[in-house]
C-alpha positions in Angstrom: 0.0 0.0 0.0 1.4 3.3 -0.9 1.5 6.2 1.4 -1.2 8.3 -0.1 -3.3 5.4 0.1 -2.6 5.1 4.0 -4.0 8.8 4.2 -6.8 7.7 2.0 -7.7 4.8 4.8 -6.8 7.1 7.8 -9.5 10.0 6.4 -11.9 7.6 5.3 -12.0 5.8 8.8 -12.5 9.8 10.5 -15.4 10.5 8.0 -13.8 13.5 6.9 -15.7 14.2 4.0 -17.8 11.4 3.0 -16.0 9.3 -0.1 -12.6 11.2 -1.2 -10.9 11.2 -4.4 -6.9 11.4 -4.9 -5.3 14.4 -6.7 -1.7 14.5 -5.8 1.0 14.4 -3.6 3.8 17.1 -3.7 7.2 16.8 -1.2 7.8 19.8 0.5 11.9 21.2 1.0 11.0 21.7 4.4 11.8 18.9 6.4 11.8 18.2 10.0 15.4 19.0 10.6 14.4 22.7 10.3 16.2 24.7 13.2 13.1 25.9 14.5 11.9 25.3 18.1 8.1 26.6 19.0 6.8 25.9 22.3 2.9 25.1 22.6 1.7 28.4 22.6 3.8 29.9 19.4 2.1 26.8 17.6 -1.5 28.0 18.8 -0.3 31.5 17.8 0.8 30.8 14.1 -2.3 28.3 13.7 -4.9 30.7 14.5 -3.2 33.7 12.6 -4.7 32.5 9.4 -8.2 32.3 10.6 -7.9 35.7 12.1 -6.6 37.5 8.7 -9.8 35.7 7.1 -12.5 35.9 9.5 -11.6 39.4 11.1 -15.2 40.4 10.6 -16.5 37.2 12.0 -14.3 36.6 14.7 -16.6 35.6 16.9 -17.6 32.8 14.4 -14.1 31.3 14.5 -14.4 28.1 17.1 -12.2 25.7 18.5 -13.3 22.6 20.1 -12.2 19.8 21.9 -13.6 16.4 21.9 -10.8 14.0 23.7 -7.4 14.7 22.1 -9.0 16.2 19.1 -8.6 19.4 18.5 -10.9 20.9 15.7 -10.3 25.0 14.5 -13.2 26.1 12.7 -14.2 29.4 10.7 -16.9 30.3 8.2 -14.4 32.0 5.3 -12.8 29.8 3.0 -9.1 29.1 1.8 -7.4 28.1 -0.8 -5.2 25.4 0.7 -2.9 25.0 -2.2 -1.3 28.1 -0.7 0.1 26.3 2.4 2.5 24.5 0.6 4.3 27.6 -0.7 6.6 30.2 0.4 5.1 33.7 0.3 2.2 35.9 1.0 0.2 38.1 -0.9 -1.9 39.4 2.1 -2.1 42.9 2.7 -1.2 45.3 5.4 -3.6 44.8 7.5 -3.2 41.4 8.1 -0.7 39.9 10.1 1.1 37.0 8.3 3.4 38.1 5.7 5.8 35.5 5.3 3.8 32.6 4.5 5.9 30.2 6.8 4.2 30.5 10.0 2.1 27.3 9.2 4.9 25.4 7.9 6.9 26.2 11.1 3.7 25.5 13.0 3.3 21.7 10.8 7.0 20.5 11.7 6.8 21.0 15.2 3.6 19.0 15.3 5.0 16.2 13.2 8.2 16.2 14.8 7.7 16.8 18.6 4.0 16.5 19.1 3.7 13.2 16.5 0.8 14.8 15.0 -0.2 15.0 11.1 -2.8 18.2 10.6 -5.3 17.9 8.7 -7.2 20.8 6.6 -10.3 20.8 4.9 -12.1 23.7 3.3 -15.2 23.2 0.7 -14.4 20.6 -1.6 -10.8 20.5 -0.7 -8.8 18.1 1.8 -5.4 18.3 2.7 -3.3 15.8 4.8 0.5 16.6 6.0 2.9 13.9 6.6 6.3 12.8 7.0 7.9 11.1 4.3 8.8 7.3 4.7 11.6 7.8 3.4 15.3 9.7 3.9 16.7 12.2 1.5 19.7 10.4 -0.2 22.7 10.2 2.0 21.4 12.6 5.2 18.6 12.5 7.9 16.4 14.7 6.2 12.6 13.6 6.4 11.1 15.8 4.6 7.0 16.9 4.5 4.0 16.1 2.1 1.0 17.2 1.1 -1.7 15.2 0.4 -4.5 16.5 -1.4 -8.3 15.3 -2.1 -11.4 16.3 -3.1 -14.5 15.6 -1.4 -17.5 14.1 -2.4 -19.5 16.1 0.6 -18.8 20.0 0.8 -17.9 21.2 4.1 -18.6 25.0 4.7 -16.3 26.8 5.7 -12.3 25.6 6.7 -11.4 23.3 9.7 -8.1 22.2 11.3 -8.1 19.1 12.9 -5.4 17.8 14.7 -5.9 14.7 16.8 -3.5 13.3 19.5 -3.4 16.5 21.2 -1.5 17.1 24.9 -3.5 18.9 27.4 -1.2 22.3 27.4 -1.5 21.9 23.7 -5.0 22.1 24.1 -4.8 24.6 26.8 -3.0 26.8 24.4 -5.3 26.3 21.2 -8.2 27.1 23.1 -6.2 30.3 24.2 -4.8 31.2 20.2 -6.8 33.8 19.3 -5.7 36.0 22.5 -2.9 36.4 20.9 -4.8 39.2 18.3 -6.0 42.2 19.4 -9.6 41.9 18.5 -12.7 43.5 20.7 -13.4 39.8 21.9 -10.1 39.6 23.4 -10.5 38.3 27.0 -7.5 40.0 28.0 -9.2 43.7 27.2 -11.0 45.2 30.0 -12.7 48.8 29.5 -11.0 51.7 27.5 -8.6 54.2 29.9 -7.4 56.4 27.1 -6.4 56.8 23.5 -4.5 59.0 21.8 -6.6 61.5 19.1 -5.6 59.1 16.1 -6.1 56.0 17.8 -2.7 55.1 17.2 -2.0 54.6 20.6 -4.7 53.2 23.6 -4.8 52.0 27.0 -7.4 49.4 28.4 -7.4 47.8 31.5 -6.4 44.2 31.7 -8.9 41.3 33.2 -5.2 39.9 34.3 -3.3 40.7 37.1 0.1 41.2 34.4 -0.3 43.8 31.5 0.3 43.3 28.1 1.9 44.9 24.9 0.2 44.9 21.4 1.8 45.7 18.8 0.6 46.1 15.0 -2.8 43.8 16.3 -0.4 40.8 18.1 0.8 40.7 21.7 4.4 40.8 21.7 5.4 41.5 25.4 4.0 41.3 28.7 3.8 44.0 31.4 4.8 41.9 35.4 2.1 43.1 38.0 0.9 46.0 36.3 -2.8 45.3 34.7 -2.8 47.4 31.7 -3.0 46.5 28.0 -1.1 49.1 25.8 -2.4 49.2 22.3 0.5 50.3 19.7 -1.4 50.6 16.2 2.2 53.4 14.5 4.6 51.6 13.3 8.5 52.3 14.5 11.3 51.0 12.7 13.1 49.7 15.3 10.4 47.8 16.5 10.3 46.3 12.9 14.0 45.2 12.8 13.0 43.0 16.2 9.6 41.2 15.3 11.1 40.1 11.9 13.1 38.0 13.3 10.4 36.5 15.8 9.5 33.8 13.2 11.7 31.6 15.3 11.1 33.2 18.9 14.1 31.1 19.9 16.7 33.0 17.7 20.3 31.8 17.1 22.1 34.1 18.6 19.8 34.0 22.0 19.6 30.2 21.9 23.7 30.2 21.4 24.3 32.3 24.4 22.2 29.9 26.5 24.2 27.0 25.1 27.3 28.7 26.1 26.1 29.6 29.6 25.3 26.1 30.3 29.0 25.0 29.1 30.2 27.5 31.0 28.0 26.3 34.5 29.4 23.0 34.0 27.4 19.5 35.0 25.3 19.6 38.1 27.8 19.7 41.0 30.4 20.9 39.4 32.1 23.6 42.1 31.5 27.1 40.4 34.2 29.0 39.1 34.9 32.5 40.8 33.4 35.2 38.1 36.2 37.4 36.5 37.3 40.3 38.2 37.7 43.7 36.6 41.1 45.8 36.9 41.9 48.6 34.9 40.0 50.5 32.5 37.3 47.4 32.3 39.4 44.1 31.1 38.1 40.9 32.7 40.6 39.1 34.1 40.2 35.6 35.7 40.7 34.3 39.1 44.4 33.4 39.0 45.9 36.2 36.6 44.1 38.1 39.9 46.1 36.0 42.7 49.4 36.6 40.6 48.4 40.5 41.2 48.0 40.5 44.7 51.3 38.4 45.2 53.4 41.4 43.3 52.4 40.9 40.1 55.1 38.4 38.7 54.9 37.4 35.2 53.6 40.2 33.8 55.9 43.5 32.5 57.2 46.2 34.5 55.0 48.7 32.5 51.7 47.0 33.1 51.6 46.6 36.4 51.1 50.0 37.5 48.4 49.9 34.9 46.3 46.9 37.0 44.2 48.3 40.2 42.7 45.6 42.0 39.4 46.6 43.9 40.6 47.9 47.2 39.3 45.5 49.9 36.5 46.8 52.3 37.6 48.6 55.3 37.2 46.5 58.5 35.6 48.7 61.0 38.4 49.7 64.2 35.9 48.6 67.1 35.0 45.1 64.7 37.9 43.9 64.7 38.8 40.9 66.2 41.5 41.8 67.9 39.8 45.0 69.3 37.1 42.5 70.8 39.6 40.6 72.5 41.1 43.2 74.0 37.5 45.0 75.3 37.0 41.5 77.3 40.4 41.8 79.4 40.2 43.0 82.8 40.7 46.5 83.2 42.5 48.4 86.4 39.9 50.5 88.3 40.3 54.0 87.5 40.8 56.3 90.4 37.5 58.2 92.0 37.1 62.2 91.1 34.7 64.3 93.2 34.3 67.4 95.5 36.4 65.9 98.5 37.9 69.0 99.3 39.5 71.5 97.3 41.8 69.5 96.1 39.9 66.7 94.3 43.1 65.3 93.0 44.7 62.0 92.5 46.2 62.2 96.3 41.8 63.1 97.6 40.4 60.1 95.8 43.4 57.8 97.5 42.6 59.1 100.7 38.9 58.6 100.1 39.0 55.0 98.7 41.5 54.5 102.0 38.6 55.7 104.4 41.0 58.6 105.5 39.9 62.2 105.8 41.7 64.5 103.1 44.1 67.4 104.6 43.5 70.4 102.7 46.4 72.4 101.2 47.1 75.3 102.9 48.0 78.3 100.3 51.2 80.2 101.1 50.3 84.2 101.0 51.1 86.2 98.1 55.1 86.9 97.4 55.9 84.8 100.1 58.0 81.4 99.7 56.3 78.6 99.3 
């Protein structure tokens, strides 16, 4: 039995669309070895994009429910499904997709992680993505197919049905299209402000975290503040970020956390000391840093009055050790002052800790001898 045929049994047995009819098969150059890695929720997100661009004035038509693991997306406006399988958009600027890959990025992390093969119908049309049995020539390249019948039965509409769902899959499908900025949004609470071209708005957020959209998506999040900021201008710097976000894991990010994990070590592994920083900003690691301290051997004459080390905190006078120690030794009684005469001295306060009585001084008269 050929593979098509296997699809043929697999729809047949789901009653999707009454008797089917074969067309063709065509092998996508995508294949599961694309260096893309979507969580749950960026699959949801990319999914439901292409019924919000064409049901955005019947959102609230657009349904997804779940029966077991089944998953089914449905919408009233139609679609040509032969676009899926190529690269390229030709919606507007209004819409959101514009690169034509979110699906395809969306169908290999299903097939690949999730083991799940979507399946699309929309009027008379039925589509069925697979793997490929077999390896590209020499490598470990599987890569996708389309499958595509006609059905005897009509269905109104377009559906997605993808069966063999996880629960936070599911969690996040039924979630997708809070993603758009749409008056149906559960995130949106009441209106706060807007600006006088309604370029910019400000609604209150049914969450206790805020979020940002941007251009009609939600791009960032807002940590215990519950606002929703609207951003409808566009800003070019904003641009040069979310085209990129095709792949919210992007190389560069994904190799600095690759890097910081070889860096950590296994689990416990004793942690390095972080570099220190001497002179005008050079990291420097632990042991060029010891050599410092010990006089700064190895290194030239001239560069060593170039290398400040951090001065070492100040130990306080009174908590220092030493200074404790010495406050707990026994001290010698200090000798008693008070009005025990007129003399009050050292020689009074020895007389009165002896239980004698104090002579006073007699003065000798003035230009006489003492």
């Amino acid at each position: 039995m050929t593979a098509w045929e296997t699809t043929l049994k697999t729809l047949n047995a789901e009653g999707i669309g009454g008797p089917l009819t074969y067309r063709h098969s065509r092998t996508s150059s995508v294949t599961t070895s694309w260096g893309v890695d979507w969580d749950d929720e960026f699959i949801a997100r990319d999914l439901l994009q292409n019924f919000y661009d064409a049901n955005r004035e019947h959102l609230a038509e657009v349904k997804v429910a779940v029966q077991g693991h089944t998953v089914t997306v449905s919408a009233p406006a139609p679609m040509e499904l032969e676009r899926l399988f190529y690269l390229g958009s030709e919606k507007g600027d209004e819409d959101i997709g514009k690169y034509g890959e979110g699906f395809k990025v969306a169908a290999v992390c299903l097939l690949r992680d999730h083991n799940i093969e979507p399946i699309v119908t929309s009027q008379d049309q039925v589509l069925y993505i697979r793997m490929d049995r077999e390896q590209v020539s020499g490598t470990q390249l599987r890569p996708l197919v389309y499958d595509f019948f006609t059905a005897a039965t009509p269905c109104p509409g377009t559906r997605l049905i993808l069966r063999g769902c996880s629960l936070p899959l599911i969690r996040a499908l039924e979630a997708g299209l809070s993603h758009f900025f749409h008056d149906r949004n559960p995130l949106l609470g009441p209106k706060l402000w807007a600006s006088w071209n309604e370029q910019f708005a400000i609604y209150r957020a049914t969450t206790p975290d805020g979020h940002v959209f941007y251009r009609r998506l939600r791009r960032g999040r807002i940590p215990d503040l519950p606002v929703v900021l609207v951003i409808e201008k566009q800003f070019e710097r904003i641009e040069k970020k979310t085209r990129r976000d095709r792949d919210p894991r992007d190389p560069p990010a994904q190799a600095r956390r690759v890097q910081r994990r070889r860096n950590r070590g296994p689990p416990g592994r004793t942690q390095a000391a972080p570099p220190v920083r001497v002179g005008a900003g050079v990291p420097f690691g632990p042991g060029l840093c010891e050599r410092l301290r010990r006089g700064g051997g190895g290194l030239p004459a001239r560069t060593r009055p170039c290398l400040r080390l951090r001065r070492q905190p100040r130990v306080h006078r009174r908590a220092h050790p030493a200074h404790r120690e010495r406050r707990t030794l026994p001290q010698r009684p200090r000798p008693l002052r008070g009005p025990l005469g007129r003399g009050s001295g050292s020689s009074s306060c020895t007389s009165a800790l002896s239980g004698q009585t104090p002579t006073p001084k007699r003065r000798s008269p003035i230009g006489s001898a003492p």
